[in-house]
N, C-alpha and C positions, 0 to 999 in steps of 0.2 A: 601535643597537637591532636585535635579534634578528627577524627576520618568521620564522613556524611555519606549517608548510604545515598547514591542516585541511581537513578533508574536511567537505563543504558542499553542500547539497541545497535549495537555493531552489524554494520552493512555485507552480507557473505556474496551475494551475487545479483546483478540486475537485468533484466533483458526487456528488450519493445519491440512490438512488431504491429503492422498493419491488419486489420481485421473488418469486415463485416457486420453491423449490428443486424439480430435477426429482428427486431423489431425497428420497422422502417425503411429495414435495407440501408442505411446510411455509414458513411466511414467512421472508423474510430481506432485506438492505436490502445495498444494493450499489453499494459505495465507491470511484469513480474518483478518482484525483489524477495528474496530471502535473507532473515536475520536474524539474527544470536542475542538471545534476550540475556541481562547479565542479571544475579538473585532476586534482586528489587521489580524489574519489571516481569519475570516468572511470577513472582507471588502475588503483583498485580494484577495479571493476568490471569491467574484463576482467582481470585478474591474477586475481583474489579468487570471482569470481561475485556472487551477488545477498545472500549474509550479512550483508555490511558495512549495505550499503542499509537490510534490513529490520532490522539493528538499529538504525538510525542514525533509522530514522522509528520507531521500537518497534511494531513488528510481526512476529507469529510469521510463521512458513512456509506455517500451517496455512491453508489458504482462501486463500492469498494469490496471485497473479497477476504476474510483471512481463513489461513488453514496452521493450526497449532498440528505438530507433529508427535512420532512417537518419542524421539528425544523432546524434553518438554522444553529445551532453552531457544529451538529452530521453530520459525515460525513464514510464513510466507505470505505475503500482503500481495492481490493484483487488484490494480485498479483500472478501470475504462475509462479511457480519456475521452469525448467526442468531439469530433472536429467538427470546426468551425464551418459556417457554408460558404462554399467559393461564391469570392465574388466576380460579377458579371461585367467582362470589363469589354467598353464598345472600342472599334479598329476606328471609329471617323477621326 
């Protein structure tokens, strides 16, 4: 039997919180995750850059953040979500 190397991103920790955009002043929530890249996407990532990653967890480029660490398999993705505009709801 065949073993196939895949690229593989084990989820270590996630956290959100509420945030202020400094540009506009408007709300937004702000999306930490840290994750353990396994051989294949380590060598991707320095070969490749950060693409493979944000495809690999489906997240654009836009708003998004990474930080490779000094262990090279830890990696930490945030992303800025921005919220939607409240809508204006009449009492009549």
């Amino acid at each position: 039997m065949k073993k196939d190397f895949r690229y593989d991103a084990t989820l270590l920790s996630r956290a959100s919180f509420p945030a202020v955009l400094e540009a506009g002043n408007r709300p937004c929530i702000v999306e930490t995750t840290v994750y353990r890249l396994n051989a294949v996407a380590v060598t991707s990532l320095m070969l490749d850059g950060f693409d493979p990653l944000l495809n690999f967890i489906s997240l654009s480029p836009d708003d998004t953040y990474i930080t490779q660490h000094e262990v090279e398999d830890i990696v930490t993705v945030v992303h800025i979500r921005k919220e939607a505009e409240a809508w204006q709801h009449s009492t009549k």
